[in-house]
PLY file of the C-alpha trace (Angstrom):
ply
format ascii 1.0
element vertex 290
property float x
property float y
property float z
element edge 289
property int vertex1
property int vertex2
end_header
150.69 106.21 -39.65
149.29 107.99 -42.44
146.76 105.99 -42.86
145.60 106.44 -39.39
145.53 109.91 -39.29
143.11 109.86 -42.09
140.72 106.93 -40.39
139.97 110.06 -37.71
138.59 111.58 -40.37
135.50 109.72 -40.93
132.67 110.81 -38.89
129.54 109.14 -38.73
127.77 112.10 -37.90
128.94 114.15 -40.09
125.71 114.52 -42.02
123.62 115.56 -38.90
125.38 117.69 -37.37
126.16 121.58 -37.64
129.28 122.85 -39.65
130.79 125.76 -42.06
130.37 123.50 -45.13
128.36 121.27 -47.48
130.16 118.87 -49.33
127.79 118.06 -52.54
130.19 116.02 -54.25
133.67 115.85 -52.45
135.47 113.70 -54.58
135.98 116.06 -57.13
136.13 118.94 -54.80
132.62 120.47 -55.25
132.08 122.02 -51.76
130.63 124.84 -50.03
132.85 126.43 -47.18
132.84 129.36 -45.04
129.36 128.98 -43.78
130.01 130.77 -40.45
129.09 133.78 -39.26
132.14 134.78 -36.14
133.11 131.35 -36.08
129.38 129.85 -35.43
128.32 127.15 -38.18
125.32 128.62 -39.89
124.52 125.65 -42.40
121.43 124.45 -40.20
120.47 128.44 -40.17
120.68 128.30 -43.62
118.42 124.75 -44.01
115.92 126.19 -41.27
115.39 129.72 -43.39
114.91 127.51 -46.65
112.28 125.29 -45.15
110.56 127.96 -43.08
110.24 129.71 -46.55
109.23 126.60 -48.40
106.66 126.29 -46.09
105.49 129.57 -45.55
105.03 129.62 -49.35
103.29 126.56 -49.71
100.66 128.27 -46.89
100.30 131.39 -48.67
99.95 129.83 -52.14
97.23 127.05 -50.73
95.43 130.00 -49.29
94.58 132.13 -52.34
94.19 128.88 -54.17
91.47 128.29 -51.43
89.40 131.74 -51.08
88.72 130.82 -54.97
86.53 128.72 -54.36
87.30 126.36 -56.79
87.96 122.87 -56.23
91.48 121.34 -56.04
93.07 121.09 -59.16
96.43 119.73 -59.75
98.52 117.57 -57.95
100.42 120.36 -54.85
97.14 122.07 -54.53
95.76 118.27 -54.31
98.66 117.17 -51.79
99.23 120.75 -49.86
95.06 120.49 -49.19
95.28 117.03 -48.09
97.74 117.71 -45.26
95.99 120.41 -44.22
92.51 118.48 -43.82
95.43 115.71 -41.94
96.20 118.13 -39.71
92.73 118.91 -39.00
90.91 115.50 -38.30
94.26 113.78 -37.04
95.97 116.22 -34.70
93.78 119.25 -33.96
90.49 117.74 -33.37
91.19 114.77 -31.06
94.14 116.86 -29.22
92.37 120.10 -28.86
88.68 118.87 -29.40
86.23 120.59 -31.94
85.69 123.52 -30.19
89.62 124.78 -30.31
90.65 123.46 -33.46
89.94 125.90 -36.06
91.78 128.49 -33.24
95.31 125.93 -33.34
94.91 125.05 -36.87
97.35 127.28 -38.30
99.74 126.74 -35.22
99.86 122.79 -35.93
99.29 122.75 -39.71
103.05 125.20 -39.78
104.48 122.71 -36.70
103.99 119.67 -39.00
105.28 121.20 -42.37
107.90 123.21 -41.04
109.36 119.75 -39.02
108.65 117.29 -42.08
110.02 119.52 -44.62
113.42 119.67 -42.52
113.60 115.86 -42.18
113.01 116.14 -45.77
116.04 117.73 -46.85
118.08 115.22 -44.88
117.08 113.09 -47.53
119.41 114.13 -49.66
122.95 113.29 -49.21
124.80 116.97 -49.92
122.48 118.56 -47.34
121.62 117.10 -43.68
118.83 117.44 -41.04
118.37 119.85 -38.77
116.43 118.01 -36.78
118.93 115.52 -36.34
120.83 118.31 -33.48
119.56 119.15 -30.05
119.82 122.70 -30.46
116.96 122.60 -33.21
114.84 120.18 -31.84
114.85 122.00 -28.56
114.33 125.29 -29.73
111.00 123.77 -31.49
110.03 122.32 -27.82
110.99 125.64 -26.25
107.84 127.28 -28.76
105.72 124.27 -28.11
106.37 124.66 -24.27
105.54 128.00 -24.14
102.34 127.91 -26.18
101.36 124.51 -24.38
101.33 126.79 -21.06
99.89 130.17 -22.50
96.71 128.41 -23.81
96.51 126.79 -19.91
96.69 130.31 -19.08
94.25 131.83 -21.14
91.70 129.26 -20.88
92.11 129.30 -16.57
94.00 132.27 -15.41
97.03 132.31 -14.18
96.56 131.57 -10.44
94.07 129.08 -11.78
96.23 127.30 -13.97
99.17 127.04 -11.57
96.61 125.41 -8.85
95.60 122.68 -11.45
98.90 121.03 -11.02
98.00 120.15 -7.65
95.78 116.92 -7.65
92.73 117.02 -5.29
93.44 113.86 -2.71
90.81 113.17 -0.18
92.00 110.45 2.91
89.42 109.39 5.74
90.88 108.63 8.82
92.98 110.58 11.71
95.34 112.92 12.20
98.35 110.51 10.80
96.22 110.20 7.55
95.68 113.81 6.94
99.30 114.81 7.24
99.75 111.86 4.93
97.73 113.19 2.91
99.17 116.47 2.78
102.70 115.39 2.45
101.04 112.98 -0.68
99.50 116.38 -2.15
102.70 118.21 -1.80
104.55 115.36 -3.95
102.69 114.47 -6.38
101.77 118.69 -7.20
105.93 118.74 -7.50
105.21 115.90 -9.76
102.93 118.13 -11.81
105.48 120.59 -11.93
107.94 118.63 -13.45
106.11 117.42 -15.75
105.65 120.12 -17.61
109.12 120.47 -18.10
109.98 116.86 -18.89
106.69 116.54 -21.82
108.94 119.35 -23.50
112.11 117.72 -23.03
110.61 114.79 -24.84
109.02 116.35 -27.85
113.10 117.33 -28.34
114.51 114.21 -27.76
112.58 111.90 -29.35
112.77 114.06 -32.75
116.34 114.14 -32.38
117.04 110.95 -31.44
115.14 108.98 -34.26
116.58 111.41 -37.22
119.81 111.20 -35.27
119.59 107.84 -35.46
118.18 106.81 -38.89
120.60 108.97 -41.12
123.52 107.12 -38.38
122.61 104.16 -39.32
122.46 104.36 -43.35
126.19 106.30 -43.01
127.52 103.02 -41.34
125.69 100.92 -44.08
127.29 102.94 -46.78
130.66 102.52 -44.46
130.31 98.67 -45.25
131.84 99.19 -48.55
135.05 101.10 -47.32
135.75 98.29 -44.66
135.89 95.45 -47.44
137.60 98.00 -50.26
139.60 100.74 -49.07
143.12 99.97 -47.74
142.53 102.76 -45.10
139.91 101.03 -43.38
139.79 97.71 -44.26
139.11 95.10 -41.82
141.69 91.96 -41.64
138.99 89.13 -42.74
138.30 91.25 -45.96
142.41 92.32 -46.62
143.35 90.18 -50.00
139.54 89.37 -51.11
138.86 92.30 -53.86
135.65 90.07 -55.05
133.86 90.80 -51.78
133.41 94.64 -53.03
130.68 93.42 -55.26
128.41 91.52 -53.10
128.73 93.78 -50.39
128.68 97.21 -52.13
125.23 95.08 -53.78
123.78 94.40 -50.42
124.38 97.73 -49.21
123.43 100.03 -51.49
119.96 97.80 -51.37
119.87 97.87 -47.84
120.18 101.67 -47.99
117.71 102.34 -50.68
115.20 100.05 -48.59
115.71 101.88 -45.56
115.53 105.39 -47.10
112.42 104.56 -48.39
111.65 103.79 -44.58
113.95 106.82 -44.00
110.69 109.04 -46.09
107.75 107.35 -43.74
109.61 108.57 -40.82
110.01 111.94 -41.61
106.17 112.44 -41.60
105.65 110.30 -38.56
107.84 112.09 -36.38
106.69 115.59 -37.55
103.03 113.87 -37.19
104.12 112.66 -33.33
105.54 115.68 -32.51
102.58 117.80 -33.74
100.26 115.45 -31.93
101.51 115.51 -28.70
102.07 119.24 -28.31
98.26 118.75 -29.20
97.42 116.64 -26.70
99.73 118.88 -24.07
97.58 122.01 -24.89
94.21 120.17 -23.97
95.51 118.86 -21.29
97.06 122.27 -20.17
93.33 123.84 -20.66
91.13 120.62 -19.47
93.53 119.21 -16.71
92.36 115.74 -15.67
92.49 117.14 -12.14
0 1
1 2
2 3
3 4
4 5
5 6
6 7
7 8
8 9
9 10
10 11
11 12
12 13
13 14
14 15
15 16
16 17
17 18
18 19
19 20
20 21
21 22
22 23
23 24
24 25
25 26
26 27
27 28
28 29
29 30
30 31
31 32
32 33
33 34
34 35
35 36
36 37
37 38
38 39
39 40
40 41
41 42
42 43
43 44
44 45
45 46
46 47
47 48
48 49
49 50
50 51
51 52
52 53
53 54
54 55
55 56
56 57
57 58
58 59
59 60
60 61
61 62
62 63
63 64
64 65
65 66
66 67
67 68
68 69
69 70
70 71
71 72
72 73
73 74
74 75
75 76
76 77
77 78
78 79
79 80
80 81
81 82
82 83
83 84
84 85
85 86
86 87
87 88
88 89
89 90
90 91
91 92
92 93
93 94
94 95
95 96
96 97
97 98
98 99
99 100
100 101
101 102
102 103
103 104
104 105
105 106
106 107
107 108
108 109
109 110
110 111
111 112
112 113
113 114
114 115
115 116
116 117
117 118
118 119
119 120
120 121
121 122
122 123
123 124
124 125
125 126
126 127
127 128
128 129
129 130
130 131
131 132
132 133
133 134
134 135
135 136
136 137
137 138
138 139
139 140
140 141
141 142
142 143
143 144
144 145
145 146
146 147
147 148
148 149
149 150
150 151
151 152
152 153
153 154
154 155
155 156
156 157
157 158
158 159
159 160
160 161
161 162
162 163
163 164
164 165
165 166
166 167
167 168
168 169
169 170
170 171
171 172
172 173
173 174
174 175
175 176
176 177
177 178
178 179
179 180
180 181
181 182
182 183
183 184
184 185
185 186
186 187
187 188
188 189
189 190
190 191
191 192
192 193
193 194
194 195
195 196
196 197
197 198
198 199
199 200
200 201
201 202
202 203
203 204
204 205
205 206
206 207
207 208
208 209
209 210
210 211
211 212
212 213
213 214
214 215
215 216
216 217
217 218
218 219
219 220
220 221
221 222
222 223
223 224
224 225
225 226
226 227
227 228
228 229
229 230
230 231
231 232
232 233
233 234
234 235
235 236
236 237
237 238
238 239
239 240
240 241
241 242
242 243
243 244
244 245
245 246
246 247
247 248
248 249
249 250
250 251
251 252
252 253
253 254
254 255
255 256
256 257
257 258
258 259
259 260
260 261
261 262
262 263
263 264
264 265
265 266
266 267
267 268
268 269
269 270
270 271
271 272
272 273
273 274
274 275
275 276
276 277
277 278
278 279
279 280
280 281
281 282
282 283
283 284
284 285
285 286
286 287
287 288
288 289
């Protein structure tokens, strides 16, 4: 019965989601606790703060580096210059077009960093990945959203902007046709509408859902080794067979180090995908198709 209790113990998501502690090595008790401020988890505020300062560093260093003159030298001025220049000729440009770029440079060059230097830290295995919960990921849409919208609106006007949701349908034919076409207008300009709530919604879930996923799935690889070693969760076909720990605690770790690796390349492209589309939102908010 024991050993039950304890099996409700293990959490898959224990590394992605908010709490009061960090456990950097648990077995022999070095932890962090009380991380709450009235009983709210504050270890993603905590995460957030470092990154946003990392980052905000990183600008400010790259900048004074830059109104030198000089060319790059070493290898951060190298890499921090390179993403910049990324930024510029892979998101900005072809989202915004030439003309806007330099103005949303800054905007999408802090986006990108700020996102892939959180997916970063869930790299390591005391931390975790604020980008792996909702709440973060939709916070960062919520920004996106509202600067998506206030560029529609300073490029149109308001009453401008909110008329470009309604698509521009033309039907020949009689009276039937015209009210068809009206009642078409009406529908699809609700369409509109609710689109520009739903592109938002998806710049949240689909960052939280693939770092939700990914650190998931390495936890349950890692989990491999319990089920074939430890008498608390052992499963029957491995009880009395102590030489599978090797083979399997082999393939695992393997398996783990191959996907982190994976793990890295995905932490840029979703901080890359989620840049780029709030990109492409804002040109579409100020050059709407319609």
């Amino acid at each position: 019965m024991a050993h039950e209790t304890e099996k409700q113990k293990i959490n898959p998501f224990s590394h992605v989601v908010d709490s009061d502690h960090i456990e950097i090595l648990p077995t022999i008790g070095l932890e962090i606790h009380g991380l709450a401020i009235g009983g709210v988890p504050i270890k993603f505020i905590i995460f957030i703060t470092i990154s946003a300062l990392v980052v905000g560093w990183a600008m400010i260093w790259l900048g004074r580096k830059m109104q030198t003159g000089e060319p790059p030298q070493g290898k951060l001025w190298n890499l921090l210059e390179y993403l910049v220049f990324f930024v510029r000729d892979w998101i900005a440009r072809p989202g915004v077009g030439e003309r806007d770029a330099p103005k949303y440079l800054p905007y999408f060059t802090t986006l990108f960093l700020f996102i892939f230097a959180m997916n970063l830290m869930g790299m390591l295995p005391f931390l975790g990945s604020p980008t792996a919960s909702i709440m973060v990921t939709g916070a960062l849409a919520l920004v996106s959203f509202v600067v998506i919208h206030a560029s529609g609106v300073s490029e149109m006007g308001g009453a401008k902007y909110l008329k470009s949701f309604t698509p521009h349908i033309h039907i020949e034919g009689g009276a039937g046709m015209q009210i068809f076409a009206k009642v078409l207008t009406i529908g699809m300009a609700g369409l509109e509408y609710l689109t520009a709530f739903i592109r938002a919604s998806v710049l949240a879930i689909r960052l939280f859902a693939n770092m939700l996923a990914g650190h998931t799935v390495l936890f349950m690889i890692l989990f491999f080794i319990a089920l074939v070693s430890d008498p608390r969760y052992v499963v029957p076909i491995a009880e009395g067979k102590d030489w599978l720990f090797y083979p399997v605690s082999i393939f695992s770790v393997c398996l783990v180090v191959a996907l982190s690796l994976l793990e890295l390349f995905i932490a840029g492209l979703q901080a890359f995908i989620f840049t780029f589309l709030t990109a492409v939102f804002i040109g579409l908010a100020k050059h709407p198709p319609h």
